[in-house]
C-alpha positions in Angstrom: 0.0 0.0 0.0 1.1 3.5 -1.2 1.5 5.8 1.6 0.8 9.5 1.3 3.4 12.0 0.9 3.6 14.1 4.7 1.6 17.0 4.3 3.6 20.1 5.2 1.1 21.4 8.1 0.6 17.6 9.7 0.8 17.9 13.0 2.4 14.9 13.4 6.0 14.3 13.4 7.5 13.1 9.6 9.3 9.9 10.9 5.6 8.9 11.3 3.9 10.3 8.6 6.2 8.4 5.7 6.6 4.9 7.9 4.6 2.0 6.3 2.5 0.6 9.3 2.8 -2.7 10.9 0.2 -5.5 9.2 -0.2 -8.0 11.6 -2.0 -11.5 10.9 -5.5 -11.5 9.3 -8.3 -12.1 12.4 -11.4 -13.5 10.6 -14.6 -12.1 12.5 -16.3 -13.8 11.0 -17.3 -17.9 9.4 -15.5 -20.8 10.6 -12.0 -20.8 10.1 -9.3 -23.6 10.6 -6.7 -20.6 11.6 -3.0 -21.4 11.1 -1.9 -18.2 10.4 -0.8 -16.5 13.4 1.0 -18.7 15.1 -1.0 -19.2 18.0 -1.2 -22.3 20.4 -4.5 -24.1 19.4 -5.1 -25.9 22.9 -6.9 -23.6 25.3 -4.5 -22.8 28.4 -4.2 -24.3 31.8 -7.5 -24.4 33.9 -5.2 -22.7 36.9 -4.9 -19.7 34.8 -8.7 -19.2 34.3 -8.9 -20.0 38.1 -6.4 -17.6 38.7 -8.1 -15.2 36.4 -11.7 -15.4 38.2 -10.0 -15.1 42.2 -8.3 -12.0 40.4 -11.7 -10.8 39.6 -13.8 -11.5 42.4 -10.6 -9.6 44.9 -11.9 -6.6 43.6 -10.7 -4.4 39.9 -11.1 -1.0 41.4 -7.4 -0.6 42.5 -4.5 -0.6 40.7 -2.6 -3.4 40.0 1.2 -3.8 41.6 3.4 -1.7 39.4 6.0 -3.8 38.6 4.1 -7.4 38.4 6.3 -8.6 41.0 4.3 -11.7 41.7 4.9 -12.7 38.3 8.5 -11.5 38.3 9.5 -13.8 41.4 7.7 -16.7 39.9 9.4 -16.6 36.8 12.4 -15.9 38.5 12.2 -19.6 39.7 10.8 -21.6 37.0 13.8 -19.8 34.6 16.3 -20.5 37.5 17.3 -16.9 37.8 18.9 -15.4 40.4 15.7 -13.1 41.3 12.7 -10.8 39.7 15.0 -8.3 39.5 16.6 -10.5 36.2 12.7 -10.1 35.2 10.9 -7.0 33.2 7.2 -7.4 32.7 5.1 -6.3 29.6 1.8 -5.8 27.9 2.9 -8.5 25.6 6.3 -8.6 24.0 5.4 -6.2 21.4 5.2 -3.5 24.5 8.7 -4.9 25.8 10.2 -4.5 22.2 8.9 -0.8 22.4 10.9 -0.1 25.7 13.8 -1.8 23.9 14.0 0.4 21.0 13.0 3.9 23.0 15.7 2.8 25.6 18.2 2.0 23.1 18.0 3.8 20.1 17.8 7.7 19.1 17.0 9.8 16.1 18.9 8.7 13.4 21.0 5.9 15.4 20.4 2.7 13.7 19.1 -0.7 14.6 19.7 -3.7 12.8 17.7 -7.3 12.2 18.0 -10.0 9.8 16.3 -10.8 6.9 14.2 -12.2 6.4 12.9 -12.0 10.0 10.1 -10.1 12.4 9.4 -6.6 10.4 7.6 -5.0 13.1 11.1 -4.4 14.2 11.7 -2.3 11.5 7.7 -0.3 12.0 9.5 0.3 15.5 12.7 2.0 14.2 10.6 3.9 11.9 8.0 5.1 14.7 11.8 6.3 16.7 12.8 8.1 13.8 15.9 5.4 13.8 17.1 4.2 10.7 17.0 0.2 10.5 19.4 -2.0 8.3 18.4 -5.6 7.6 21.7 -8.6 7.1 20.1 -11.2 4.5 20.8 -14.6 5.8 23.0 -17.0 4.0 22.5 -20.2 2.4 20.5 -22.5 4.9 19.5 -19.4 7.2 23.2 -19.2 8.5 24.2 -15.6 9.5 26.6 -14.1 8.2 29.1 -12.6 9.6 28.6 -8.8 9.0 25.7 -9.2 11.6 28.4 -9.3 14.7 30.2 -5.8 12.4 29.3 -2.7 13.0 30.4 1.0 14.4 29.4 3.5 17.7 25.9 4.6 15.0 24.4 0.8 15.6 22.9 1.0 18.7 20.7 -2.0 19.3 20.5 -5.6 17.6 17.6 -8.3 17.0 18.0 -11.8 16.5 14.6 -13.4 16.7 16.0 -17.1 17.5 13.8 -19.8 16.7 13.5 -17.2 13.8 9.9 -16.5 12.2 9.4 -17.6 9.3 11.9 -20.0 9.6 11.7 -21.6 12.4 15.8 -21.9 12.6 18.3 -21.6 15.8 21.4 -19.9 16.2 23.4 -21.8 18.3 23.6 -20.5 22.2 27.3 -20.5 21.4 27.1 -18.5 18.3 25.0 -16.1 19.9 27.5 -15.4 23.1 30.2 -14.7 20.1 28.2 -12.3 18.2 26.7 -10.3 21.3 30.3 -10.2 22.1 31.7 -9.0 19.1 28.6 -6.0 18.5 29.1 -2.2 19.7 26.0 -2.7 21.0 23.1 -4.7 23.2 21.9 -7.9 21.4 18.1 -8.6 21.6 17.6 -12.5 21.6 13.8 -12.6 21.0 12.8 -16.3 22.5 9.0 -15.8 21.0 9.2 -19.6 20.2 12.2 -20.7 22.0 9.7 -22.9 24.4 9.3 -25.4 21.1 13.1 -25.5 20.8 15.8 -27.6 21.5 17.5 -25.0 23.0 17.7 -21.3 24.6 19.7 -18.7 25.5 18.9 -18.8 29.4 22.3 -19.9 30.2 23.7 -16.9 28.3 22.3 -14.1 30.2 24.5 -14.8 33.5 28.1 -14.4 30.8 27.4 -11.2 29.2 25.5 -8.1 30.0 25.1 -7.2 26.2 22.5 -10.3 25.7 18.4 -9.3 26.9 16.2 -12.0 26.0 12.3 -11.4 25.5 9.4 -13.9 25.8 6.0 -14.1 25.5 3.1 -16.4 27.0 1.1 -15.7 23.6 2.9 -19.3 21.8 3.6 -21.9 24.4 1.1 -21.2 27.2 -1.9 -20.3 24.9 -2.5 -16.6 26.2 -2.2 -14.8 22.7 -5.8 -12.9 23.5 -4.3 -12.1 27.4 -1.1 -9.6 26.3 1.5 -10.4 28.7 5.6 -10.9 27.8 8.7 -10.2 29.5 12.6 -9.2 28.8 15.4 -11.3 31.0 18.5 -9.6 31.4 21.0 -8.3 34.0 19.4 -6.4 37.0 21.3 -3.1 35.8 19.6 -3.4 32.5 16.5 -4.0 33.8 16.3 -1.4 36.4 16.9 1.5 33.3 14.2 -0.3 31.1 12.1 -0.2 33.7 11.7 3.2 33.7 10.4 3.7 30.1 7.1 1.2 30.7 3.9 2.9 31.6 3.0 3.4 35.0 0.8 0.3 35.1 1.6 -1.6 32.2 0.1 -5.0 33.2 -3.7 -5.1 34.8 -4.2 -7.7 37.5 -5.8 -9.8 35.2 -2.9 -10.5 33.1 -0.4 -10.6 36.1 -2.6 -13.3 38.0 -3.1 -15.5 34.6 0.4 -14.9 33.9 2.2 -16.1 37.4 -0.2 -19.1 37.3 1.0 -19.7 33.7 4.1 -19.3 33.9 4.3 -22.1 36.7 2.1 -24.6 35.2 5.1 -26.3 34.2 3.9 -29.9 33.5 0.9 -28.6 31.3 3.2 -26.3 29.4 5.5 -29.5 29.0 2.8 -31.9 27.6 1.6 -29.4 25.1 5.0 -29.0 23.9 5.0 -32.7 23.3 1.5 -32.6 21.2 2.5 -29.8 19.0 5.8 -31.3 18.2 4.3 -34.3 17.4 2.2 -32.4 15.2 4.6 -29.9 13.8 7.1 -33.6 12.7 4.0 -35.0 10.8 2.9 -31.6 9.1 6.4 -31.4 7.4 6.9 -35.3 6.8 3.6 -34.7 5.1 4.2 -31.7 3.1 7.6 -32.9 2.0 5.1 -35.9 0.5 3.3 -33.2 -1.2 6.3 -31.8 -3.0 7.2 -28.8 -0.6 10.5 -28.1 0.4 10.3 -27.5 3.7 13.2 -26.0 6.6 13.3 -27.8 9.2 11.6 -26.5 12.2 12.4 -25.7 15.8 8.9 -23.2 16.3 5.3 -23.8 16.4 4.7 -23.7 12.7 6.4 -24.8 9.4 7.7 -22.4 6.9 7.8 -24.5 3.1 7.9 -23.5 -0.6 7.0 -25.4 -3.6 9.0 -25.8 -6.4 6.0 -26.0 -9.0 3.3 -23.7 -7.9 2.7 -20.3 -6.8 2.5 -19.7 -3.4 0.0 -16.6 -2.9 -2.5 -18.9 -5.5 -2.2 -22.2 -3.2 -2.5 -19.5 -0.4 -6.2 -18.1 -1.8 -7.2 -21.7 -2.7 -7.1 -22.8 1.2 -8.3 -19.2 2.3 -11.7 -19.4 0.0 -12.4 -23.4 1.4 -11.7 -21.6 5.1 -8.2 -22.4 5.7 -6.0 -19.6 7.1 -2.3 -19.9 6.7 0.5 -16.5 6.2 1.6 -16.4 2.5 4.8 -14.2 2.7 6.7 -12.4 0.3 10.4 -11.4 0.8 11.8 -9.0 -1.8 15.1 -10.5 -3.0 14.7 -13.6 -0.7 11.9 -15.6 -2.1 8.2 -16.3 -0.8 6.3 -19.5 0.4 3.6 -20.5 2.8 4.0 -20.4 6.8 2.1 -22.9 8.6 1.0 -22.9 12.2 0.8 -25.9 13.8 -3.4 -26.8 15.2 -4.5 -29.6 16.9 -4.9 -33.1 14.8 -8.2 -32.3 13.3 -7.1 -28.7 11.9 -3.9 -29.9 10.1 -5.9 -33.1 8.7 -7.9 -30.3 7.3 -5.4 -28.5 6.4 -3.6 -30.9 4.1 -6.6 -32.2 2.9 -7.6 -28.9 1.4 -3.9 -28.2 0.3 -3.7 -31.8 -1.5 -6.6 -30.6 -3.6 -5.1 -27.5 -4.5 -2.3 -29.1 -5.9 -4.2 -31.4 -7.7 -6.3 -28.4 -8.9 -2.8 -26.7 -10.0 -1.6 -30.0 -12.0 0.5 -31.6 -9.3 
């Protein structure tokens, strides 16, 4: 979409008024939908968040909620095995914790840097700064290259979404300690997915005060319509981040369901083995069906077909009600990325898929 040229008596600043904004996943309101679009966990979350959620409610909304989240803070504190919530920054969702990053971080006309392809609303958050952003392609087989660990006193911040989306690749824990040490600047590791992952950067954060890690409870503990996510880092970091988040950034709702989340450790641990399961026959499938598909470490499946245009197969499963995220990547290629559902929604899935490659002449 073409946006306007700022209007010399705008009132609004013109780092906003020429940024392209950030399109997030389409939210049908509308028919029944198998929705693998967005990422999100398709089991509904542990019943001691809702129970946390209704206490929360019946204690009484009319006072504020604690500042900091601290309830949550010291929780996760112990489940992550870090030293205390002071290691712990809470946010209204990730997306809010990203924000703080880049305001912290990055000035007018600093820069920030991502690869590519990778998350773009990194890049919608440079622009809203008035930062400029710089993306480093990935190599051959998603490897980074190494320019990403270059750069001079201008680059002020650096993302590495790790699983990365659309992906689904690692950087190795090891690689990453090299490059945040080698940067002339923090390194964001943003662990979105990192809870369907053979690894994480946990044991990182402890060896270098350049590396702040974010998470979210939107993927692997099914709270995507809740808003809560959090940065881990040193306390010294945290403390300064801290004071950039709104006075009451997280409402008691959210705090409660997120501390009961975030310790519902052997429900979080048996949906992690369902959606793996899943994830291994989506791709064994698809690979049956032609695709080429990476091999995944997230909650959904990024594949491209050799034969067949992506954006049609795309419309074919969206008008027989299937949602999945066709992207495009000028210069890098474009394909289909695939959330994984329960059972039932990926039988659908493929089912629908199979026919539009049969449709297309496969």
């Amino acid at each position: 979409m073409t946006q306007p040229s700022p209007s010399p008596t705008s009132p609004f600043r013109q780092a906003l008024a020429r940024m392209q904004p950030y399109l997030p996943g389409e939210q049908p309101q509308g028919g029944k939908f198998v929705k693998l679009n967005t990422n999100e966990n398709a089991y509904p979350p542990p019943q001691a968040v809702i129970d946390a959620i209704t206490a929360a409610a019946h204690s009484g909304l009319q006072r504020y909620p604690e500042p900091t989240a601290l309830a949550f803070r010291r929780r996760a504190a112990e489940v992550l095995a870090l030293p205390g919530p002071d290691w712990v920054l809470a946010g209204n969702g990730s997306d809010e914790i990203l924000t703080i990053l880049v305001r912290g971080f990055v000035g007018e006309g600093q820069r920030l840097r991502l690869p590519y392809p990778s998350y773009i609303l990194y890049r919608t958050l440079a622009d809203i700064q008035g930062a400029a952003w710089e993306q480093i392609p990935f190599e051959s087989g998603w490897k980074l290259p190494a320019a990403f660990s270059e750069g001079d006193e201008s680059l002020k911040l650096a993302f590495l979404p790790n699983p990365n989306s659309p992906s689904g690749t690692v950087v190795p824990p090891d690689e990453v300690l090299r490059i945040a040490e080698s940067l002339p600047c923090p390194l964001v590791v943003d662990e979105a997915y990192a809870d369907f992952a053979d690894t994480n950067c946990l044991s990182l954060l402890q060896q270098s005060d350049k590396i702040i890690i974010t998470r979210t409870l939107s993927k692997a503990y099914s709270l995507a319509g809740l808003r809560f996510g959090f940065a881990l880092a040193q306390p010294q970091l945290i403390a300064e981040l801290g004071k950039i988040k709104d006075s009451y950034n997280c409402d008691a709702l959210s705090i409660a369901a997120a501390t009961a989340a975030i310790g519902a450790t052997e429900w979080q641990a048996e949906n992690r083995r369902q959606i793996l399961a899943t994830r291994e026959r989506l791709a064994a499938r698809l690979a049956e069906l032609g695709f080429d598909v990476t091999p995944s470490q997230a909650n959904f499946v990024w594949c491209q077909h050799p034969r067949f245009s992506h954006k049609q197969l795309h419309e074919f499963l969206k008008r027989n009600q299937v949602l999945v995220r066709y992207m495009d990547f000028p210069g890098w290629g474009d394909g289909l990325r695939i959330s994984v559902g329960t059972e039932a929604q990926i039988d659908a899935c493929l089912t629908v898929l199979q026919r539009a490659l049969a449709e297309a002449g496969g």
